[in-house]
C-alpha positions as CSV (number, residue, x, y, z in Angstrom):
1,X,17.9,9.8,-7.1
2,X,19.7,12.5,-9.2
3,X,20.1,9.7,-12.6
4,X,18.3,7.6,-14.7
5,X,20.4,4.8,-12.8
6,X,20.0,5.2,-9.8
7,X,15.7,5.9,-10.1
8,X,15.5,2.4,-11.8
9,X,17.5,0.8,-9.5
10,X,15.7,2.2,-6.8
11,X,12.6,0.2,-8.5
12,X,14.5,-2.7,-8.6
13,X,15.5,-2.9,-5.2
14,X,12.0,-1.9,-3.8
15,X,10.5,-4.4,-5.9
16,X,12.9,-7.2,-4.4
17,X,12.5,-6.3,-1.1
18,X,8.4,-6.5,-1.7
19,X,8.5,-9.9,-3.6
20,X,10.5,-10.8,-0.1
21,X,7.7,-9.8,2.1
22,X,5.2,-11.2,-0.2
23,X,6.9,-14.8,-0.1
24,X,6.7,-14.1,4.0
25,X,3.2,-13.3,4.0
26,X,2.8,-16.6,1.6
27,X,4.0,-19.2,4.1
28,X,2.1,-16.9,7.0
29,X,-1.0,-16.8,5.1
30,X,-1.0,-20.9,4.1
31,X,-0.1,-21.2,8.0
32,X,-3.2,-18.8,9.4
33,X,-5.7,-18.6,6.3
34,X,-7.9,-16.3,8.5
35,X,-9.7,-13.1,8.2
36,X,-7.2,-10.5,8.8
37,X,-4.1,-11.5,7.4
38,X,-0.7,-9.3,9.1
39,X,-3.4,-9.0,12.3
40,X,-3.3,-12.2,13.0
41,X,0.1,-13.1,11.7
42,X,1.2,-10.9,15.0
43,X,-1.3,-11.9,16.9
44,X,-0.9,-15.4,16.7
45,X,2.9,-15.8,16.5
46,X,4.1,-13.3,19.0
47,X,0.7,-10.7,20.9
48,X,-2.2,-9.4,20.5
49,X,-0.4,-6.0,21.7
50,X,1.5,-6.5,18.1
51,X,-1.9,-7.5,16.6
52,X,-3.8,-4.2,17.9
53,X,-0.9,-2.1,17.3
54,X,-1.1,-3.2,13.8
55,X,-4.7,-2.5,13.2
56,X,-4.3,1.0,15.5
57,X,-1.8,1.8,13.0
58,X,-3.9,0.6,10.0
59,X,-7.1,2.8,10.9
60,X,-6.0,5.9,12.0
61,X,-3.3,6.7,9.7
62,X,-1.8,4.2,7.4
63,X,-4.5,2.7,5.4
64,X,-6.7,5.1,6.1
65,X,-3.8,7.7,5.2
66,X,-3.2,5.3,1.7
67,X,-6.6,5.9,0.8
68,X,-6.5,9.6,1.2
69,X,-3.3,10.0,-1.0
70,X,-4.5,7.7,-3.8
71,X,-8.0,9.9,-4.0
72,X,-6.3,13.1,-4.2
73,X,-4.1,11.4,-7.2
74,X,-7.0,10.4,-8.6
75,X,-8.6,14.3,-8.4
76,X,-5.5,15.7,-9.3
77,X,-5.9,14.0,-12.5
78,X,-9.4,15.0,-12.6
79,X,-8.1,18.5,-12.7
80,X,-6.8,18.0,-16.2
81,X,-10.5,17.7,-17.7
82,X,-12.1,20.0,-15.4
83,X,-10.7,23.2,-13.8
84,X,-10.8,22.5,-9.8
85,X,-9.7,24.4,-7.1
86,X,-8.3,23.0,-3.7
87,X,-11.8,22.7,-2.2
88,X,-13.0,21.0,-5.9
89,X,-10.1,18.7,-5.8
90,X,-11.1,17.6,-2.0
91,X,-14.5,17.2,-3.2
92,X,-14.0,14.8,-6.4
93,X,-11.2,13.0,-3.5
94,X,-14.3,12.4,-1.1
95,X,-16.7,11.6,-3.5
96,X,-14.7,9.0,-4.7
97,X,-14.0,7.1,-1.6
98,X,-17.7,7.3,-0.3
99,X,-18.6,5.9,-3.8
100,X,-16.5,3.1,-3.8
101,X,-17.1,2.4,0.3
102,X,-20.7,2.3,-0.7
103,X,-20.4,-0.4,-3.8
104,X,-18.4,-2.5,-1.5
105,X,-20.6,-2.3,1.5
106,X,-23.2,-3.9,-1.0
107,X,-22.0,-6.5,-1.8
108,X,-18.3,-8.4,-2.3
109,X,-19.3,-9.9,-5.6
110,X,-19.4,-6.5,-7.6
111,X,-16.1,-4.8,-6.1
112,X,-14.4,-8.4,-7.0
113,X,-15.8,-7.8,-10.8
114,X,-14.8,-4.1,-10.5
115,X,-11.3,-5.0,-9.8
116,X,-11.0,-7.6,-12.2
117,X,-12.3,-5.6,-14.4
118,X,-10.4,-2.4,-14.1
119,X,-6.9,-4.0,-13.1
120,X,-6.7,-6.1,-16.4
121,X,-7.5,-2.5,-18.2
122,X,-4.7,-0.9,-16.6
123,X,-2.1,-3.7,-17.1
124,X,-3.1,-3.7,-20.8
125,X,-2.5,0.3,-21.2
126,X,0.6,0.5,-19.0
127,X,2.3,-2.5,-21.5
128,X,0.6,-0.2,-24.8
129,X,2.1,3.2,-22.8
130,X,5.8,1.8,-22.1
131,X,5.8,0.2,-25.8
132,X,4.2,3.5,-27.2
133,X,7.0,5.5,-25.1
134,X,10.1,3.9,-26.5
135,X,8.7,3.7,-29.6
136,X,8.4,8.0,-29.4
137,X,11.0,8.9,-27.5
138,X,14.0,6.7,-29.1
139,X,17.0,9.0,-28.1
140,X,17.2,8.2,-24.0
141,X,18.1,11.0,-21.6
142,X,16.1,14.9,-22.3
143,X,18.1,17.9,-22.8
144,X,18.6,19.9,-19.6
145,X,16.5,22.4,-19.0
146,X,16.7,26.3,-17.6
147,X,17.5,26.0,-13.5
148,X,18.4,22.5,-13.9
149,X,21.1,21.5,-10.5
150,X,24.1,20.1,-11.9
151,X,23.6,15.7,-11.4
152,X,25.2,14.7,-7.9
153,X,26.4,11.3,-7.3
154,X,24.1,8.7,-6.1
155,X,24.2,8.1,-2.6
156,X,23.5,4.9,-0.1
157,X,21.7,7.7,2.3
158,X,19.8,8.3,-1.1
159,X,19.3,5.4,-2.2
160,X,17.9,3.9,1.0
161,X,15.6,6.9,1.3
162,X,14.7,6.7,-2.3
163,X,13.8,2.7,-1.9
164,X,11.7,4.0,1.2
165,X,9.5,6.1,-1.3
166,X,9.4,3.5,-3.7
167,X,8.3,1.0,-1.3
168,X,4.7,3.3,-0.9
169,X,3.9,2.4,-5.1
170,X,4.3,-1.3,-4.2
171,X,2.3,-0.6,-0.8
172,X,-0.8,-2.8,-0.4
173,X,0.6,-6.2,-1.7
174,X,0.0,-7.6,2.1
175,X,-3.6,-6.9,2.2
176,X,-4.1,-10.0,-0.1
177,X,-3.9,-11.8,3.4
178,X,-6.7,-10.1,4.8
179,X,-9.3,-12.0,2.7
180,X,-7.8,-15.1,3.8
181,X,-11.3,-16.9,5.1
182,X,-12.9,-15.5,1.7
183,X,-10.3,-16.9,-1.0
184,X,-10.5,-20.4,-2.6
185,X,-7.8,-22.7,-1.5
186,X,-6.2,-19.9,0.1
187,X,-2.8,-21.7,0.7
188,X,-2.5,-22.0,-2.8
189,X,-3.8,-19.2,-4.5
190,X,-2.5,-16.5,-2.1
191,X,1.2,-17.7,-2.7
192,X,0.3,-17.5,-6.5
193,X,-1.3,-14.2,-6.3
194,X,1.5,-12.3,-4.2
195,X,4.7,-14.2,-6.5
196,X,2.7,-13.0,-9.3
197,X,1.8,-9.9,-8.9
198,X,4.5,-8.4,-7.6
199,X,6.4,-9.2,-10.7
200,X,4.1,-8.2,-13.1
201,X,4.0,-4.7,-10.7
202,X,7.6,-4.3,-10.5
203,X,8.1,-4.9,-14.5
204,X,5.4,-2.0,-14.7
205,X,6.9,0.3,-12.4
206,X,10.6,0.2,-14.1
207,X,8.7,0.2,-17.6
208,X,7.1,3.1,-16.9
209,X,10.2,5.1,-15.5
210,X,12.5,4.4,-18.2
211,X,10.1,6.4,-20.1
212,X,9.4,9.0,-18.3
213,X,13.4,9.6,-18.1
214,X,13.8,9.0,-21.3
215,X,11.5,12.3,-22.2
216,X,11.8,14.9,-19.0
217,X,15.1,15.3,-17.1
218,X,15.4,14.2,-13.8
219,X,14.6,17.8,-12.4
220,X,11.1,18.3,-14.5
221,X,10.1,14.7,-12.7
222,X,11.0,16.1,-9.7
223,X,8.9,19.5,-10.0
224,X,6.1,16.8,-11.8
225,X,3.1,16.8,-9.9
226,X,1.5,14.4,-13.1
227,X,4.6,13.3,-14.4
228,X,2.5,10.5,-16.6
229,X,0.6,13.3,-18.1
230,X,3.2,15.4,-19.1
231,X,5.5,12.7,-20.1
232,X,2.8,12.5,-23.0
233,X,1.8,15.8,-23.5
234,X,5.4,16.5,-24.2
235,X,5.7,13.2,-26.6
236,X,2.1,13.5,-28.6
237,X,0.6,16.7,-27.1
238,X,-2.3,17.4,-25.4
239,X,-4.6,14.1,-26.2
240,X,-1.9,12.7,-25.1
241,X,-1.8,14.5,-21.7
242,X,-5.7,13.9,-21.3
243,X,-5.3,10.1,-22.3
244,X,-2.4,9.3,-19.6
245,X,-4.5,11.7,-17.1
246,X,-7.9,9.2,-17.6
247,X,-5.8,6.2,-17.3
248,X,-4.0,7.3,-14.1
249,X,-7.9,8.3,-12.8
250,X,-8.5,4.7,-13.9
251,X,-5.7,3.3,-12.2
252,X,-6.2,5.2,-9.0
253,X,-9.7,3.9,-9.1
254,X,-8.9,0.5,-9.2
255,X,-6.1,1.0,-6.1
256,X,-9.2,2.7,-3.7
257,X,-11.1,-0.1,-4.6
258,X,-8.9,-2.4,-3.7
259,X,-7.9,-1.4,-0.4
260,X,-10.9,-0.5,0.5
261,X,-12.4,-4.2,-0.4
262,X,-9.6,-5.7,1.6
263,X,-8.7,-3.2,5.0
264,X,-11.8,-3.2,7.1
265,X,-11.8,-7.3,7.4
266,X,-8.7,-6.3,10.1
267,X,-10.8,-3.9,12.2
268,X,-13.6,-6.8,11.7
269,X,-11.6,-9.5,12.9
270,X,-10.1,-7.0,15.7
271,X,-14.0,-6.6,16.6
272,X,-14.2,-10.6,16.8
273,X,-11.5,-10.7,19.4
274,X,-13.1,-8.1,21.2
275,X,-10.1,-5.6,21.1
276,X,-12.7,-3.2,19.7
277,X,-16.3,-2.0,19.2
278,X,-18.0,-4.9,18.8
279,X,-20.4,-2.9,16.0
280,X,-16.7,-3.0,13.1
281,X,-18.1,-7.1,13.5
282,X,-21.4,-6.8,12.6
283,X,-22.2,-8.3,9.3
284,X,-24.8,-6.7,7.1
285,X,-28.3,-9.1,7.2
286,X,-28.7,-8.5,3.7
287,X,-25.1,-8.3,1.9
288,X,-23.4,-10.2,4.3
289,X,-20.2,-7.4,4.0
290,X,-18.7,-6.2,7.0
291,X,-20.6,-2.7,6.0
292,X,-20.2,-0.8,9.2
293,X,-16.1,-1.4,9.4
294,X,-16.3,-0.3,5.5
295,X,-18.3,2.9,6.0
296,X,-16.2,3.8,9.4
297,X,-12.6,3.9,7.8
298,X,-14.2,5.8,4.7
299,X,-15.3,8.6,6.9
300,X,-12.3,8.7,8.6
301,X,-10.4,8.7,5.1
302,X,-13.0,11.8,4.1
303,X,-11.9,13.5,7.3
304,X,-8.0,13.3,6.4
305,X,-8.8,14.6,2.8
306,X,-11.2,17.3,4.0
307,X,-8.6,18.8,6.5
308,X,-5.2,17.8,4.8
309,X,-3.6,15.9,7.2
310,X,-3.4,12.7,5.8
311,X,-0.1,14.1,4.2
312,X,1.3,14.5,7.8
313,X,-0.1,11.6,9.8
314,X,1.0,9.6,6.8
315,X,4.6,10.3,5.8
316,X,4.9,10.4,9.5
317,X,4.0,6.7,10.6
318,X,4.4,5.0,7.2
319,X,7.5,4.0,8.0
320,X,6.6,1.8,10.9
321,X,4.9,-0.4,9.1
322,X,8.4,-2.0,8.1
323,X,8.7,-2.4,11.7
324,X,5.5,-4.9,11.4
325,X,7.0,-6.5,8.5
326,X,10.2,-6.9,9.9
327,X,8.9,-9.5,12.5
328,X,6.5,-11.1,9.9
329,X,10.6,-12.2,8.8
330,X,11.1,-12.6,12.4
331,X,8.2,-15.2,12.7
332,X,8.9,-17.7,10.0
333,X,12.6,-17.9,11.8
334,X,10.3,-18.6,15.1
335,X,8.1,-20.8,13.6
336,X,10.2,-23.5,11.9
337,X,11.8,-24.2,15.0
338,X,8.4,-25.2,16.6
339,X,7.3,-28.8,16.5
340,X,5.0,-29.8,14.2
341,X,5.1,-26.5,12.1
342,X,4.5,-27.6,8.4
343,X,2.8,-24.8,6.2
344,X,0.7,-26.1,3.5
345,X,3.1,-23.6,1.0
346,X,7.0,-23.5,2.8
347,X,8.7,-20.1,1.5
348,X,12.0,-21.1,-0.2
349,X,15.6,-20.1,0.4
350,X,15.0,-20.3,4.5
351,X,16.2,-18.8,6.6
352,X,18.6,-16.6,4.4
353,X,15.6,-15.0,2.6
354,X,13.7,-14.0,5.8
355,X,16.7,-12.8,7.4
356,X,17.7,-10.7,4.0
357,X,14.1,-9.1,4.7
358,X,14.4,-8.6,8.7
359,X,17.9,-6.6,7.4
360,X,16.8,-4.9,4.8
361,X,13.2,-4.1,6.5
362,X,15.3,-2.7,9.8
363,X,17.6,-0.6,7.3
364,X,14.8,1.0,6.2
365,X,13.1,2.0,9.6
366,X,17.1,3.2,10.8
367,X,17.2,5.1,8.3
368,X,14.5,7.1,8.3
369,X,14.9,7.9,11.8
370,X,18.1,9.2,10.7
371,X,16.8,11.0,8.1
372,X,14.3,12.9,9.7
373,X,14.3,12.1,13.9
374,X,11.6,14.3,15.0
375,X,9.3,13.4,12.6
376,X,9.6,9.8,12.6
377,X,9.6,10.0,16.9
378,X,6.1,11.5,16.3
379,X,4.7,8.8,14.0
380,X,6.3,6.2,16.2
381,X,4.7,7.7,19.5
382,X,1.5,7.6,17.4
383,X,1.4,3.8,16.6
384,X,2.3,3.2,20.6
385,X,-0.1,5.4,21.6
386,X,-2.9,2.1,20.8
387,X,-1.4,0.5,23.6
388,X,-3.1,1.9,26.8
389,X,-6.5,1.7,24.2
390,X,-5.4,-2.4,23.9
391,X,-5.0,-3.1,28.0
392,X,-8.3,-1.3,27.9
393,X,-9.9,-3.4,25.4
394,X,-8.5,-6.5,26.1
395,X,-9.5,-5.9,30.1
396,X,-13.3,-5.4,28.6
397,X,-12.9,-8.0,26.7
398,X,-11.9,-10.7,29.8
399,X,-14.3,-9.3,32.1
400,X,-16.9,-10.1,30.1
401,X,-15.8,-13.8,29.3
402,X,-16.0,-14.2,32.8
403,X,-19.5,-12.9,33.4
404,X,-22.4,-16.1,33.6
């Protein structure tokens, strides 16, 4: 987005579109409150081809490919406190998500506390930051600087592809599902959660923004590679720099912890249905965490940091995920024509509000095989590649029901 405008209402649109999905996955959730949450959505409502493909997806390149990009953010940051090179940055990146993989294979009580803990934190600072931000930087828009492009218009192509992008910030708000079995009154407190959060996230995200436009010019956030950082290093100087840089570690934290508490109960319930190695079920005797499913997508997370590739795998097959959540929309259409379908918490405003998510979720996938063909062929082939691993699997799996 080449204005201040357009970048907000980028936000603003991406944020709409996730509160949509996350009033999906409400009804879905109060429907199926079971371990695995967009798993067994699919599973349940159309395959368990959709279900595998899902959780295929999930380990080999988009959650494990989340985790990857969120550790290197959080050593990038590092690297304002401590001079790192590429190899140091990969380092504090895999340290972090062994660290956290380990905590949470302990036990679920103390990653619960953790994230409690360290998501009211960052709430707190982000609503000091944006307040803090205004307050310095009263005069909105920066002077241009040298080699800045002269401002282009804002277009749909843009603005689809800049939603797209936006859409990764928001990422994660579906994995509230996957604890389903493990929540207290799930089909209330899931709806709650998602409603809530998502606002309060969104408010944060366009907060945030304004500011950072407000200080740099639209090309300096471009070339940013800690654009919170030197937002405030420009505004209050260098303490400044090293606060925002700690908070963003802190924030970082908090998002690794988070997924990485939540994601492996897919591959465990996948394990349950015997569509893989039964080993991702097995429960730990003594903390009663699915340890083994934990550990697993935290070396494969290490792996992606250590060679780099998470950056390809990922931008690659990202996308598809909106394929996924275009037939979560898809379902509640299909479901409340069956008989005897009443969800403990109904989503509002059906069917126009699904159908506004199938549309725009679609426009989003269209788009970016428009955008970039080859690439997004590639991370498509990649999620179907699962399925000659699911007839395998789910053959195993029916033989062996049938043996005395």
């Amino acid at each position: 987005m080449p204005t201040t405008g357009g970048v907000v209402l980028a936000w603003l649109l991406a944020g709409g579109l996730t509160l949509l999905g996350a009033l999906v996955c409400a009804e879905l959730a109060s429907a199926y409150p079971q371990t695995g949450g967009v798993y067994v959505f699919l599973r349940e409502v159309f395959s368990p081809a959709l279900g595998f493909l899902w959780g295929w997806a999930m380990f080999w390149s988009m959650h494990s490919g989340i985790v990857a990009a969120i550790a290197m953010v959080f050593a990038r940051y590092a690297g304002t406190f401590v001079t790192l090179g590429d190899t140091g940055t990969r380092v504090v990146a895999v340290a972090a998500i062994l660290v956290l993989a380990l905590m949470n294979s302990v036990g679920t009580r103390a990653g619960t506390r953790f994230q409690v803990a360290i998501t009211s934190v960052k709430v707190g600072a982000v609503a000091a930051i944006i307040l803090v931000g205004w307050v310095l930087a009263p005069v909105p828009g920066a002077p241009p600087v040298a080699g800045d492009a002269p401002p282009v218009g804002v277009t749909l192509n843009g603005l689809l592809l800049a939603v797209s992008a936006g859409l990764f910030a928001f990422g994660g708000w579906h994995m509230v599902t996957y604890t389903a079995e493990e929540t207290v009154d799930a089909p209330r407190t899931i709806p709650r959660a998602l409603q809530l959060s998502i606002l309060i996230v969104t408010v944060c995200y366009v907060g945030l923004n304004t500011v950072y436009l407000r200080v740099l010019s639209v090309p300096e956030v471009i070339a940013s590679t800690r654009v919170a950082a030197d937002t405030f290093g420009r505004l209050v100087g260098d303490w400044g720099a090293g606060a925002i840089s700690a908070l963003v570690m802190i924030s970082a934290f908090g998002a690794l912890n988070g997924i990485i508490l939540s994601g492996p109960r897919v591959y465990y319930q996948m394990a349950q249905d015997g569509l893989i190695f039964t080993w991702f079920a097995e429960v730990h005797p003594r903390f009663q965490t699915p340890a083994r499913a934990i550990l697993l997508e935290a070396a494969w997370s290490s792996v992606l940091v250590w060679t780099g590739t998470y950056r390809a795998l990922f931008t690659r097959v990202i996308y598809t995920e909106w394929i996924f959540f275009a037939l979560l929309g898809v379902a509640i259409l299909m479901l409340r024509r069956r008989p005897g379908y009443h969800p403990p918490w109904p989503m509002p405003l059906v069917p126009l509000a699904p159908l506004l998510f199938v549309v725009a979720s679609t426009a989003v996938v269209i788009n970016q095989l428009l955008a970039d063909p080859v690439e997004s062929a590639i991370g498509l082939g990649l999620v179907l590649s699962g399925l000659p691993f699911y007839w395998f699997w789910s053959r195993q799996s029916s033989m062996s029901r049938q043996v005395p």
